[in-house]
N, C-alpha and C positions, 0 to 999 in steps of 0.2 A: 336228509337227502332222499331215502326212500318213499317218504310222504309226498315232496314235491313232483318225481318221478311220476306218481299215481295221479297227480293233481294234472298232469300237462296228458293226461292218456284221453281220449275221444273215445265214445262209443257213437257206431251210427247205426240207427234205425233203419231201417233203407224202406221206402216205398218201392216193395220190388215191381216191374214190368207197370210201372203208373197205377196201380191199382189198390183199392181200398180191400184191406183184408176182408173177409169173408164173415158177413152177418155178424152174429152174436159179439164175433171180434174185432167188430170196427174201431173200438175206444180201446188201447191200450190200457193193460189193470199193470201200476208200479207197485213193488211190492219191496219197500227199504226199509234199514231200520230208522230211518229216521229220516221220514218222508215230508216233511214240514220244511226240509233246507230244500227239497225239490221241488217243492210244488210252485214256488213262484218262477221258476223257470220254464216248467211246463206251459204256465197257463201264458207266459211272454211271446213262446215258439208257437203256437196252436193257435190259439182265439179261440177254443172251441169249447162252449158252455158245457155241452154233453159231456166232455171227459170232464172239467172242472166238476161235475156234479160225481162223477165215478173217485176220483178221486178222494175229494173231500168225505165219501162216503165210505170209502176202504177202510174196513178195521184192519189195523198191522199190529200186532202183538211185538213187543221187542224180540221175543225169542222166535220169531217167524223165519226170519233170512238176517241173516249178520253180513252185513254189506262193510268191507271194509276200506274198500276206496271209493271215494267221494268222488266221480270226475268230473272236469271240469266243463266239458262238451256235449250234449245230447245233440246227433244230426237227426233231425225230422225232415220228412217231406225230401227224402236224399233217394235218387234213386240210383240201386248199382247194374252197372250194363256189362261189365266184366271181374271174373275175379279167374288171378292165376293163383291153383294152390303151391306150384311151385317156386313162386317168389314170395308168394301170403303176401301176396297187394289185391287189394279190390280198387274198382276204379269205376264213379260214378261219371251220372250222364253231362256234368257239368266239369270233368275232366281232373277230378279230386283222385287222387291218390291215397289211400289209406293202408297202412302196414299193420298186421296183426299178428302177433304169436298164435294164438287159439282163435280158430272160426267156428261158431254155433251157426250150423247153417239151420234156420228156419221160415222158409220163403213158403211153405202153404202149402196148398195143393191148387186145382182146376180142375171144373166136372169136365165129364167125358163128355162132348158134342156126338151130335149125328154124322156131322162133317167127316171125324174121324174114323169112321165107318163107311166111305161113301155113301148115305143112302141117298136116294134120287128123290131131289124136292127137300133137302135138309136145311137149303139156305131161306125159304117159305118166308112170309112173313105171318107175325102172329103162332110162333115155336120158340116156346120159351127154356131157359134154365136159370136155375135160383140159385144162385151161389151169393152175388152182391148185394147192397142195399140197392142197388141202380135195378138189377134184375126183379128184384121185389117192387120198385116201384114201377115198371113197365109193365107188370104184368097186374098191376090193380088198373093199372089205364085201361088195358084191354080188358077187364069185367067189367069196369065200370061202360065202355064200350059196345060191349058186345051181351048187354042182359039179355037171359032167360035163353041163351046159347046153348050151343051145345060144345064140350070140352072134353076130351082127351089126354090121359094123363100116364104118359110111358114109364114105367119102374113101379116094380112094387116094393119098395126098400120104404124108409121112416118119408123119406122125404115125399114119395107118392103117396101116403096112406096122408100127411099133414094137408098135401095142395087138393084131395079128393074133398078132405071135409071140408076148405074154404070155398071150393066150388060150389060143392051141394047148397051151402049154408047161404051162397049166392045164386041163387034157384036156377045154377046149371044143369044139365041133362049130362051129366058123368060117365067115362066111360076110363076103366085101369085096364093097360094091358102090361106083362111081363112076362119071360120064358118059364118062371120054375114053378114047379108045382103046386106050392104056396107063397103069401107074402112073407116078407123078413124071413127067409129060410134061414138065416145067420145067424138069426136069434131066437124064432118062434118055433115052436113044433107044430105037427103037425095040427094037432090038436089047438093049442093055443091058436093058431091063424086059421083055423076054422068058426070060432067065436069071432073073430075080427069082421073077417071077410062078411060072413052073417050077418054083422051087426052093421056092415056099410051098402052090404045088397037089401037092407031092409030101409036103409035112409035114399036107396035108387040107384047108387052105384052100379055099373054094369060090367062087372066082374069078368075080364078075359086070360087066361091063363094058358101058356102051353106055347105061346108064339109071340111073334113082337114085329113090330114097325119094321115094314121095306120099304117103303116107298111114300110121297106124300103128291099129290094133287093140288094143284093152286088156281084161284080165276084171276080175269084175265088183268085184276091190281096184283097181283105175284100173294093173295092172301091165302093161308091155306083154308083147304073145305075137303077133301077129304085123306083119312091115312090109309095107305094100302098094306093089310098085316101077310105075314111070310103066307100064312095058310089060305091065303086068296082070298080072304074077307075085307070088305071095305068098311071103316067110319066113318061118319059125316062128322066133321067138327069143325070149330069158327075159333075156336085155342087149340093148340098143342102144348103142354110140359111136359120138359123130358126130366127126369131124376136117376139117372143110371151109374153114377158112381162117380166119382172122383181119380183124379194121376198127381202128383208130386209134379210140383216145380222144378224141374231139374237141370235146365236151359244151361243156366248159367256154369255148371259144374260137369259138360258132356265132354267125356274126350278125355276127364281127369283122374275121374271114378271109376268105379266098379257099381255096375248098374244089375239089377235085376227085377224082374217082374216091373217094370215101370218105376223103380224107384231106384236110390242109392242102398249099396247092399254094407250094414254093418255090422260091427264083431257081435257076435253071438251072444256075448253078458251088455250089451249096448243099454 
């Protein structure tokens, strides 16, 4: 009887807020002990060559994860638009009701916009952010667009220093700006992002430190042309990328939590 219990349980995937997870994570990696009863169900739901090739390529160890119930449901492509923790019902966009004892909440995150800062000019066209595969392929449109341009690229975290060399490497005329002192101050010293920085001001990068983006300039297509920086200096650019961090999903769960620093706040051994 407890087998069949487990056999009648649903897990659902949710496509939260319509959106394809972020980069690296677009192909879900399953990880059971005995992945060969799944994989033909997967590749039924999906159609999608890309994971059948991730799949098929996963080594799973038996002693990896001990999956002890087999269920009977995978919801894909479900998207949830409400969940009450106090009844522990979620309730997708197509009016599904799902009961759960335990919720793993893991909806992602979203980078920070301009927008969310007010700056003036942040709606521009050709001001990019790379979170999506959508975003990555709009933003090779406009190089492939706008060659031997000039590009601007806000943040100096991993993600600014990665879009700096795809630019340069596409005979743009670069230019990083960021408030701190150095890049990746989270990670590098000072010392360390002294080598970096060197090694990107010698491939033409144009290195601005100490201030950041207020304001943007557009002609009279709504494109932008140039960024206005706090310290009163102007760029000329024909791209904008921004890389300035990321905020937690948290839409769905406000009101129910305990929020802090932009996220959900949890027990301390979490």
């Amino acid at each position: 009887m407890e087998q069949n219990k487990h056999e009648e349980e649903e897990v659902c995937c949710s496509d939260y807020n319509n959106k394809l997870p972020p980069l690296s994570a677009k192909y879900p990696w399953f990880v059971v002990q005995n992945l060969e009863n799944l994989t033909h169900q997967l590749f039924s739901t999906l159609h999608d060559p890309l994971l059948k090739h991730h799949v098929e390529s996963l080594s799973c160890p038996g002693n990896l994860v001990s999956v002890q119930t087999v269920t009977k449901h995978l919801k894909f492509l479900t998207e949830i638009v409400k969940a009450d923790l106090a009844s522990k019902t979620l309730t997708s966009a197509a009016e599904e009701i799902f009961k759960y004892e335990v919720l793993i909440i893991a909806t992602g995150s979203t980078v920070f916009r301009l927008d969310d800062f007010s700056i003036e000019g942040a709606d521009s066209k050709n001001i990019f952010y790379l979170r999506e595969i959508q975003d990555a392929d709009k933003l090779v449109e406009a190089i492939q667009n706008k060659k031997d341009g000039k590009a601007l690229v806000v943040g100096g975290g991993y993600i600014g220093l990665e879009l700096n060399a795809a630019l340069i490497i596409n005979n743009f005329h670069v230019s990083m700006v960021y408030p701190e002192p150095w890049c990746m101050p989270r990670f590098f010293t000072a010392d360390m992002a002294a080598f970096y920085e060197g090694y990107y001001t010698k491939k033409g990068v144009n290195i601005i430190k100490g201030t950041v983006a207020a304001g943007f300039i557009s002609d009279e297509n709504g494109e932008v042309k140039q960024v206005k920086l706090k310290d009163g200096r102007v760029e000329d650019a024909d791209i904008v990328v921004v890389g300035v961090g990321a905020k937690p999903l948290i839409n769905l769960f406000r009101g129910q939590v305990k929020e802090e620093k932009g996220g959900i706040k949890v027990y301390l051994h979490f």
